[in-house]
C-alpha positions in Angstrom: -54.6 38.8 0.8 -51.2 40.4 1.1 -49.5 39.2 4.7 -47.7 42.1 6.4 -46.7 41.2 9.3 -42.7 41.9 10.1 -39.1 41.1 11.6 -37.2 43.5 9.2 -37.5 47.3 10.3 -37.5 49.3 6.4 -40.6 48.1 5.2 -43.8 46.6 5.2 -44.3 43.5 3.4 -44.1 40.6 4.0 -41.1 38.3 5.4 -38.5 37.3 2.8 -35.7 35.3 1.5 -32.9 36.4 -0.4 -29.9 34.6 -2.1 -27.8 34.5 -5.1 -28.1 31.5 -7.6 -26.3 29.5 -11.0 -22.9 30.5 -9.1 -23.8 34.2 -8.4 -25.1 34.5 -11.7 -28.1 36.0 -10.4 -30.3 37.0 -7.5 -33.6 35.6 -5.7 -36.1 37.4 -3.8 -39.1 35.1 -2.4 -41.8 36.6 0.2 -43.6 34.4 2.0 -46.5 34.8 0.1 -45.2 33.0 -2.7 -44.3 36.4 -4.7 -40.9 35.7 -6.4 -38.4 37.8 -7.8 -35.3 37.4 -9.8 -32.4 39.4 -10.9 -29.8 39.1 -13.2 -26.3 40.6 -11.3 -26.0 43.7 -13.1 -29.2 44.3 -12.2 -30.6 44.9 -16.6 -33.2 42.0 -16.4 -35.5 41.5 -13.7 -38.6 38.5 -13.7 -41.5 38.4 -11.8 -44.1 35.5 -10.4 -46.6 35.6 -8.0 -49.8 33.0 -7.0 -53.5 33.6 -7.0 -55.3 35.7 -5.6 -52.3 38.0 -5.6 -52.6 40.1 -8.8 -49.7 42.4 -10.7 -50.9 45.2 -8.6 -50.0 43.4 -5.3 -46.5 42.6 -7.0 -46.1 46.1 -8.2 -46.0 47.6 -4.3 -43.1 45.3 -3.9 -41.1 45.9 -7.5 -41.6 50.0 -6.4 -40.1 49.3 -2.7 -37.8 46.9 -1.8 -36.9 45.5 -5.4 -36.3 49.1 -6.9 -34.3 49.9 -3.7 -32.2 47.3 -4.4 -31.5 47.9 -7.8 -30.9 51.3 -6.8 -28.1 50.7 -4.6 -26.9 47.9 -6.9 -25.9 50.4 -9.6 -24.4 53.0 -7.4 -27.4 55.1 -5.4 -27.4 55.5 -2.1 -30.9 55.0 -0.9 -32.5 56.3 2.4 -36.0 55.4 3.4 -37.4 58.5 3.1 -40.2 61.0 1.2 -38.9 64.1 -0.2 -40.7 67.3 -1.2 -39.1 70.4 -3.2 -39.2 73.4 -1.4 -37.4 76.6 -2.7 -35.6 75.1 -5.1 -34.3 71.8 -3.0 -35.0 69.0 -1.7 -36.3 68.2 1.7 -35.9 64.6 3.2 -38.7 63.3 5.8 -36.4 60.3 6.8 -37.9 57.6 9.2 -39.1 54.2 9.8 -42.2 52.5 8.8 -44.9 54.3 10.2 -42.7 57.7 11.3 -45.2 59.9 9.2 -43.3 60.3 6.0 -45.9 59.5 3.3 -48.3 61.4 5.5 -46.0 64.5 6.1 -45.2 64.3 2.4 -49.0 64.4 1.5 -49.9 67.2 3.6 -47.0 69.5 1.9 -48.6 68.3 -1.2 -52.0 69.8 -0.5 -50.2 73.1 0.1 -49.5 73.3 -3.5 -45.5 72.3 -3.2 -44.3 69.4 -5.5 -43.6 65.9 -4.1 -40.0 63.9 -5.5 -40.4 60.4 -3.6 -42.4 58.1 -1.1 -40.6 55.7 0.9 -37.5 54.8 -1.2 -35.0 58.5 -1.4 -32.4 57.5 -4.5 -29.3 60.3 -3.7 -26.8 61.0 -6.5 -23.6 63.0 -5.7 -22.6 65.3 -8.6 -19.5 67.3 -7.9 -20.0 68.5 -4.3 -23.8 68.6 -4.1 -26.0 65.6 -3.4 -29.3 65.6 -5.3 -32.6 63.8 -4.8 -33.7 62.1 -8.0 -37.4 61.7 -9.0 -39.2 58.6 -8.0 -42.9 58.3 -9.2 -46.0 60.2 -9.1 -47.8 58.8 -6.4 -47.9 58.6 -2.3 -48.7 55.4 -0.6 -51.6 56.1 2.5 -52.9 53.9 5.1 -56.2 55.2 5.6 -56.5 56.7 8.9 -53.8 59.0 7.1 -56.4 59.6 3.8 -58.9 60.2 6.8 -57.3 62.4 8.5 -56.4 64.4 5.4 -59.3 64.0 3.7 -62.2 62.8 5.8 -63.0 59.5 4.8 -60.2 56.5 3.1 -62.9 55.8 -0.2 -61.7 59.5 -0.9 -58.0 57.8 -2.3 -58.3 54.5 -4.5 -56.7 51.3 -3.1 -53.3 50.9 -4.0 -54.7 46.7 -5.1 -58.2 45.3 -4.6 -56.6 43.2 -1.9 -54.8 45.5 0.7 -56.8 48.9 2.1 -53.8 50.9 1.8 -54.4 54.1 -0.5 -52.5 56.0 -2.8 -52.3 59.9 -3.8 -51.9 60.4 -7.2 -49.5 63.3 -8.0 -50.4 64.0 -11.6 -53.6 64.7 -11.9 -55.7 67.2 -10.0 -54.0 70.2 -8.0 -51.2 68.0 -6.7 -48.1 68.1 -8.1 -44.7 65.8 -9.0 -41.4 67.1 -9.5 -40.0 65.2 -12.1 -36.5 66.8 -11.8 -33.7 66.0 -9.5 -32.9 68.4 -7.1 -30.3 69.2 -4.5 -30.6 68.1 -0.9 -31.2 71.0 1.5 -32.3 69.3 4.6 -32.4 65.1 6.3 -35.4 66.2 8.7 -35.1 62.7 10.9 -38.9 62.1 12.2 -38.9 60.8 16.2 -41.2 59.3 18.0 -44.7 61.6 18.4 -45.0 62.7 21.4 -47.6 64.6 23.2 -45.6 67.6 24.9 -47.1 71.2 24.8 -44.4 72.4 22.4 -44.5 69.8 19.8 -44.2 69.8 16.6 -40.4 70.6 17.3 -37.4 71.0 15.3 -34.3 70.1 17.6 -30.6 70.1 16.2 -29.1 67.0 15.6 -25.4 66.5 15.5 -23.4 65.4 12.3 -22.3 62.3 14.1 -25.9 61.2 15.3 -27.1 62.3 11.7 -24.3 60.0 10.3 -25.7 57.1 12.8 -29.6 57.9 11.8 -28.7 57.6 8.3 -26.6 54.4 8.4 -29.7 53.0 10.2 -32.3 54.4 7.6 -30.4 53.2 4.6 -33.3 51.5 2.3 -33.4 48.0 1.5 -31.1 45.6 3.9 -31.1 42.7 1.3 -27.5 41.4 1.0 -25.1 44.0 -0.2 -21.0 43.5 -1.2 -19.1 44.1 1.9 -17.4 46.8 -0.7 -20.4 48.2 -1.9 -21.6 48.9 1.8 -18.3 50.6 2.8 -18.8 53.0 0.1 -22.1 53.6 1.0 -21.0 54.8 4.8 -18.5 57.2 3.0 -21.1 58.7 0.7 -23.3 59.1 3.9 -20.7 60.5 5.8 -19.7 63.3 3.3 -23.6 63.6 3.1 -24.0 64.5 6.8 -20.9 67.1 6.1 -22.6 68.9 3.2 -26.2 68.9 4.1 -28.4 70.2 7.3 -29.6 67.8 9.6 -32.7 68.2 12.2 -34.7 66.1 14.1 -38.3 66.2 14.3 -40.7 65.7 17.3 -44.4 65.5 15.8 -47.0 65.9 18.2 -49.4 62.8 18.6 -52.6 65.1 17.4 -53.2 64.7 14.0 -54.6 68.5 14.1 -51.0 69.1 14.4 -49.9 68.0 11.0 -50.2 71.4 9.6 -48.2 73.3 12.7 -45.8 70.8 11.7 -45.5 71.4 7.8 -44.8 75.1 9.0 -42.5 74.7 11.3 -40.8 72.8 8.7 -41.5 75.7 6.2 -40.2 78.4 8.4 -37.0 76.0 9.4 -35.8 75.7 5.5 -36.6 79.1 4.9 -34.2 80.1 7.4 -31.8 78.2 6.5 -32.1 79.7 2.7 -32.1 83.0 3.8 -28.2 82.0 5.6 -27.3 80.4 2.2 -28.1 83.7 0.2 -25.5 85.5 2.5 -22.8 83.0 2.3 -20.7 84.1 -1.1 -18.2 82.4 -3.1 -15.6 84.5 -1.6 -16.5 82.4 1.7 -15.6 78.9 0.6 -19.2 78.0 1.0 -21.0 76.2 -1.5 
């Protein structure tokens, strides 16, 4: 039975240990429950073990979280934990911590017909002065009060393995849909704490310094980085926070609200792209 019970604050497996071994040669990432990970340093070769009764499904919600988050931001990406979904031509950022509401926000935009990019792990590439969202893989990761909610009963999703009751969403099949293209970043939308005031589901502004703190803090993966590496990383994040809009996000506590939510967001980036299509080159705007 997978353990998931906590200390670190980006994910939800269980604890872990991580160190390099053979002189730095490689990497090792053990969970407590015996699953075990290693890594060549250029991150090209990767191994994988785990003990009865844990199965390669059990291993493969780790290797698509925290293992691919860190190969991620080994080879350059900068990685937020976040779900993304493509609206209008660009991507959309739900960025939060474990539990926040991403996969769930994400899978409700899904049901409105518009194409999901990510769950959980956001993989950001800069290319010239635009930073784009690269596709992840075609499914969202439920808990099932969040398959409930959505749609009425958790045996409605399949489990993600026969030994943990979290579901998944799968994105290419049915009337869901991936997007399977990068795409630039339009909005971080930074989920708060749900709250049960009258006029939630807000959007609020959010400075470009308290976007550039939220961002540090929702970095994915916070396995052992270079002290070089990591510096970079706060640069890319900082011209990030320059470039792109950031909100924050009050959800109401009622689940009935999910939808008011999803529009609110839907009005919010339409407004936005209805300011981009008046700002011309002549303006200095990209």
């Amino acid at each position: 039975m997978l353990s998931h019970g906590l200390e670190q604050s980006d994910s939800d497996q269980p604890l872990y240990h991580f160190s390099s071994i053979h002189d730095g040669a490689y990497f090792r990432l053990t969970y407590s429950d015996g699953t075990d990970f290693v890594f060549d340093r250029a991150t090209t070769r990767l191994w994988a073990s785990w003990r009865a009764p844990l199965t390669l499904e059990d291993t493969a919600t780790y290797l698509l979280g925290p293992v691919f988050g860190f190969i991620l931001r080994r080879r350059g990406a900068t990685c937020l934990h976040a779900s993304a979904v493509a609206i209008g031509g660009r991507a959309v950022a739900l960025v939060g911590a474990a539990g926040a509401g991403k996969s769930t926000t994400a899978a409700a935009f899904a049901r409105l017909g518009l194409p999901v990019l990510c769950d959980d792990v956001l993989a950001l590439r800069q290319r010239g002065e635009k930073f784009f969202v690269e596709p992840a893989y075609p499914r969202l990761r439920l808990w099932p009060e969040a398959v409930t909610m959505l749609y009425g009963a958790p045996e409605a999703l399949p489990r993600l393995t026969p030994s943990w009751e979290k579901r998944y969403l799968d994105l290419s099949q049915g009337p869901h849909r991936f997007q399977a293209q990068a795409l630039p970043l339009g909005t971080l939308y930074f989920l708060a704490e749900r709250t049960d005031c009258a006029d939630a589901p807000r959007i609020l502004p959010l400075s470009k310094r308290d976007g550039l703190m939220r961002a540090i803090a929702h970095t994915y993966s916070n396995l052992q980085i270079d002290d070089e590496p990591r510096a970079r990383e706060f640069a890319v994040l900082g011209r990030l926070v320059e470039q792109v809009r950031v909100r924050q996000i009050q959800p109401h506590r009622d689940p009935d609200k999910l939808g008011d939510l999803c529009q609110k967001i839907l009005d919010d980036d339409a407004g936005c792209a209805r300011v981009d299509a008046r700002v011309g080159p002549e303006s200095g705007h990209v």
